[in-house]
C-alpha positions as CSV (number, residue, x, y, z in Angstrom):
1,X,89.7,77.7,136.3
2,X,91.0,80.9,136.3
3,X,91.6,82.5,132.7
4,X,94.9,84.1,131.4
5,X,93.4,87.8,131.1
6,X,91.6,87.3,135.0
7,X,95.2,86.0,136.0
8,X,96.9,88.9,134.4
9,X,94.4,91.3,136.3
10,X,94.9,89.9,139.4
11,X,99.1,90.1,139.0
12,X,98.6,93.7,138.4
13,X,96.2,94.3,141.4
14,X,99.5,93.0,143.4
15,X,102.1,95.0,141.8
16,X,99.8,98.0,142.8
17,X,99.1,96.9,146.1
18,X,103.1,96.1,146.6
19,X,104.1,99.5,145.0
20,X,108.0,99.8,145.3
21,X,108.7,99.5,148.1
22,X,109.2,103.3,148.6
23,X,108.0,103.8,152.7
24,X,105.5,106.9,152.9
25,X,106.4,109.3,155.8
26,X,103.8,112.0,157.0
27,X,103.4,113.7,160.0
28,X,100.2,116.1,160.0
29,X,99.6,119.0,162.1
30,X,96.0,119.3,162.6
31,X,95.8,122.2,165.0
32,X,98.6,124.7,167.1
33,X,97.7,127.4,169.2
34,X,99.2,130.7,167.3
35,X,102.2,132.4,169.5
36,X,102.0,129.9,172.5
37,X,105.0,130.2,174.2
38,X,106.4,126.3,174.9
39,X,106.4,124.7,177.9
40,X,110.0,124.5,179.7
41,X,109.6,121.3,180.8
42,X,107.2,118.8,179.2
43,X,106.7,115.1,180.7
44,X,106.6,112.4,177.9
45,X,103.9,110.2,178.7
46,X,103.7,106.6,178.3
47,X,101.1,106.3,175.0
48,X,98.2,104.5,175.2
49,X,98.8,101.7,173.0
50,X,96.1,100.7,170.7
51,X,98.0,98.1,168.3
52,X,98.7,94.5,169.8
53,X,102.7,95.3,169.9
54,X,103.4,95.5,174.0
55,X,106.8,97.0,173.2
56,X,105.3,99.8,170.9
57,X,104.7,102.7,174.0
58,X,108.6,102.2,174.8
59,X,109.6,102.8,171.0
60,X,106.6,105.2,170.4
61,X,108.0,107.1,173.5
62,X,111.9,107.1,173.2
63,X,111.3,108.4,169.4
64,X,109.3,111.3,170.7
65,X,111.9,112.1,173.2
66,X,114.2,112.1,170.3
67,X,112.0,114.0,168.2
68,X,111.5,116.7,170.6
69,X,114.7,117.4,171.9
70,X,116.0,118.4,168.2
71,X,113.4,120.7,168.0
72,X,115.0,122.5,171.0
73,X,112.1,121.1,173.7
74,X,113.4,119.6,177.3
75,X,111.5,116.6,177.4
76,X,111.7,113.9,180.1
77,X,111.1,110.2,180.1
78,X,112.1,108.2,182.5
79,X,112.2,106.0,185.4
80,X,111.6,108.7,187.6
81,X,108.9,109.9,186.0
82,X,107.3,106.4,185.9
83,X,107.5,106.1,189.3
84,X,106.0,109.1,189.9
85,X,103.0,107.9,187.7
86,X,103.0,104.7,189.6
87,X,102.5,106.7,193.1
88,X,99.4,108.5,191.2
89,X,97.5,104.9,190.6
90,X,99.0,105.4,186.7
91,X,100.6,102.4,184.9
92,X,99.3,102.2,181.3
93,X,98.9,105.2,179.2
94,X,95.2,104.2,178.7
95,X,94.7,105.5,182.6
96,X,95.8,108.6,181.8
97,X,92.2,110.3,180.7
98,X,91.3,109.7,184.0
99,X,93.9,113.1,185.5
100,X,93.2,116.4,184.1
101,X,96.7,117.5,182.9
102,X,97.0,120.1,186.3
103,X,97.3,117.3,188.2
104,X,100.2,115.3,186.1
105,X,102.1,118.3,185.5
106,X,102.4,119.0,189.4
107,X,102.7,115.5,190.3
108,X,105.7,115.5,187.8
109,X,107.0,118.6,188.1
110,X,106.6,120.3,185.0
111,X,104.9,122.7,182.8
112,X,103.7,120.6,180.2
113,X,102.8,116.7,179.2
114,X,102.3,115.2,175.6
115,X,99.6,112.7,175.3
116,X,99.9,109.7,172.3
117,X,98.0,107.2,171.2
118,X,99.2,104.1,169.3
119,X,96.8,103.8,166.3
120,X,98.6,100.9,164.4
121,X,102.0,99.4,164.8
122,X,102.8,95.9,163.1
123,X,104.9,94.4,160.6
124,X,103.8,91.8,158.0
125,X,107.0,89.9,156.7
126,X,106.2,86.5,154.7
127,X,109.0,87.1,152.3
128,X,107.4,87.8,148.9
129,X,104.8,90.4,150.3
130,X,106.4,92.5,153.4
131,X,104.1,95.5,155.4
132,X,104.9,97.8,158.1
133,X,102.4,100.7,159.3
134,X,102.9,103.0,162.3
135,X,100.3,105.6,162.7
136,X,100.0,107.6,166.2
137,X,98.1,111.0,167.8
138,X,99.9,113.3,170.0
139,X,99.1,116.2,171.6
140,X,101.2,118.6,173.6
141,X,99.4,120.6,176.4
142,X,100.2,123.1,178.8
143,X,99.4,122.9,182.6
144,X,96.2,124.7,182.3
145,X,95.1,121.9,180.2
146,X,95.1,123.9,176.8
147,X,96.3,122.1,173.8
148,X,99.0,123.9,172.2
149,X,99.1,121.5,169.1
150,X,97.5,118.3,167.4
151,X,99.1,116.4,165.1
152,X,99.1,112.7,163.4
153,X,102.6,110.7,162.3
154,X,102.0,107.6,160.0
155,X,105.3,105.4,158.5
156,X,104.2,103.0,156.0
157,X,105.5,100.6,153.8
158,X,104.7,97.9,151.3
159,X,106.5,96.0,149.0
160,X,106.3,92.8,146.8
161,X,108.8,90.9,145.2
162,X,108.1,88.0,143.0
163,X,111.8,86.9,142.6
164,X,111.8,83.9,144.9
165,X,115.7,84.2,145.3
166,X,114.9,87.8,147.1
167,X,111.8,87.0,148.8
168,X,113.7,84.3,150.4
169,X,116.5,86.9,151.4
170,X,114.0,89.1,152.8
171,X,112.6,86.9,154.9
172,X,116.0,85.4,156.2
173,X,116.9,89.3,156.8
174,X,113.6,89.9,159.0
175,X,114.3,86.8,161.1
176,X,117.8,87.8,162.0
177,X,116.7,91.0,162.8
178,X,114.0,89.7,164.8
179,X,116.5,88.2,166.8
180,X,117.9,91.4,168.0
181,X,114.8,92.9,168.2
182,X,113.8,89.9,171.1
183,X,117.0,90.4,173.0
184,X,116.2,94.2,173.1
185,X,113.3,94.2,173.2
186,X,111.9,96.5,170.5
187,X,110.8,96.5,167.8
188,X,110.4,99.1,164.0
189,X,112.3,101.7,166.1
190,X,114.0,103.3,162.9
191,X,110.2,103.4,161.4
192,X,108.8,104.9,164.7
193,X,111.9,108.0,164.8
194,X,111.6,109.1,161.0
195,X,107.1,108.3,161.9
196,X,107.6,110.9,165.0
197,X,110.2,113.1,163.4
198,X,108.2,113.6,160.3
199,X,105.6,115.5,162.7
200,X,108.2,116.8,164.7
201,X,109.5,119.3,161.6
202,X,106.0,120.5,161.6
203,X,105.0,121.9,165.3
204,X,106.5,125.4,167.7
205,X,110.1,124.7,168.2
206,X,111.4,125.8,172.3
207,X,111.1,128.9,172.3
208,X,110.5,130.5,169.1
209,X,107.0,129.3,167.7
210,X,107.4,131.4,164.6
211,X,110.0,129.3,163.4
212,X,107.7,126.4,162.9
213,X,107.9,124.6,159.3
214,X,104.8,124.8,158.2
C-alpha cells in the first residue's frame, strides 16, 4: 500500500511532468555559411520521415514552404516537382541520400534543394495527460552541394489536468478535431508552422544574408 507522503511525491512528479501547458518553440541554427548569397530557386524536398505519422512529410513540407517564402526565399513544392522526382527513381524522402544534390538541382531546375528529416511527430491525447512533440533537421544546400545552413525546429507540449470535467472536454475537443484532421488528411499542422517558423526567424533571408536574426 502506497503511503500518503509516497502519494504526495508521486502527484508532484506529474504536475512537473505536465507543466502548464505552455508549448516550447525552438528552432536552432547550428551552422550557416557567412555571406552565401541564397539560392534563387530552392526545391523543397519531400522529408524523410522518421516518426510513424505517414502524413507528417506533407505537413513538415507545406510549413517549410510557408516558412521560407516569408523570409523572402522562392521555394517550390509541388506536383511538378514530384513528378520530376518520380522520373529520377525518387519517391520517399529516405531515397534521397542516394543523389548528390548536382543531380536534383538540374533534374528540378533549380539552384538549390532543402533536405529534412522528421525526428518525432505524435500526439498523445487521453484527456487528463495530453503530449505533442515535433522535432525536425533541415538543411539548405546549394547546387555545388555546399551547405549553406543547419538548423533543428522542435514544438512541444505537455499538459495535465486533473479536473475530470476538463479532461473530459479535452478529449471530446481532440476527437472532433481528429475528425477533420481524417477528411484532410493532416495532422499538428499549426504545431509544425510555428516548429518550422521558429527556425525560419533564425537563417539568411533572399537576398540579404546580413539581415539574419541571430
Amino acid at each position: 500500500m502506497i503511503r500518503k507522503s509516497t502519494q504526495f511525491v508521486l502527484f508532484l512528479a506529474l504536475l512537473f511532468l505536465g507543466g502548464c501547458g505552455i508549448p516550447k518553440v525552438k528552432g536552432t541554427l547550428i551552422s550557416s555559411k557567412p555571406g552565401t548569397q541564397v539560392p534563387d530557386l530552392i526545391a523543397i524536398l519531400p522529408p524523410d520521415n522518421h516518426s510513424n505519422d505517414l502524413s507528417a512529410s506533407e505537413v513538415i513540407q507545406r510549413a517549410v514552404g510557408i516558412a521560407l517564402t516569408s523570409r523572402g526565399y522562392y521555394a517550390l513544392a509541388n506536383k511538378a516537382q514530384d513528378a520530376a522526382l518520380q522520373k529520377m527513381g525518387i519517391t520517399d524522402g529516405g531515397q534521397l541520400k542516394a543523389y548528390r544534390a548536382a543531380q536534383l538541382c538540374k533534374g528540378l531546375g533549380v539552384q538549390g534543394v532543402l533536405y529534412s528529416t522528421i525526428e518525432e511527430f505524435n500526439e498523445v491525447n487521453i484527456g487528463f495527460w495530453v503530449s505533442k512533440k515535433i522535432q525536425l533537421n533541415m538543411i539548405l544546400v546549394d547546387s555545388r552541394g555546399e551547405n549553406l545552413w543547419v538548423g533543428e525546429a522542435l514544438y512541444q507540449i505537455r499538459s495535465l489536468t486533473l479536473d475530470p470535467q476538463a479532461a473530459a472536454q479535452t478529449f471530446l475537443e481532440r476527437k472532433a478535431g481528429e475528425l477533420v484532421e481524417k477528411a484532410l488528411r493532416v495532422h499538428l499542422v499549426p504545431e509544425s508552422q510555428q516548429a518550422v517558423a521558429a527556425l525560419g526567424n533564425k537563417v539568411s533571408p533572399w537576398p540579404n544574408p546580413q539581415d539574419a536574426q541571430r
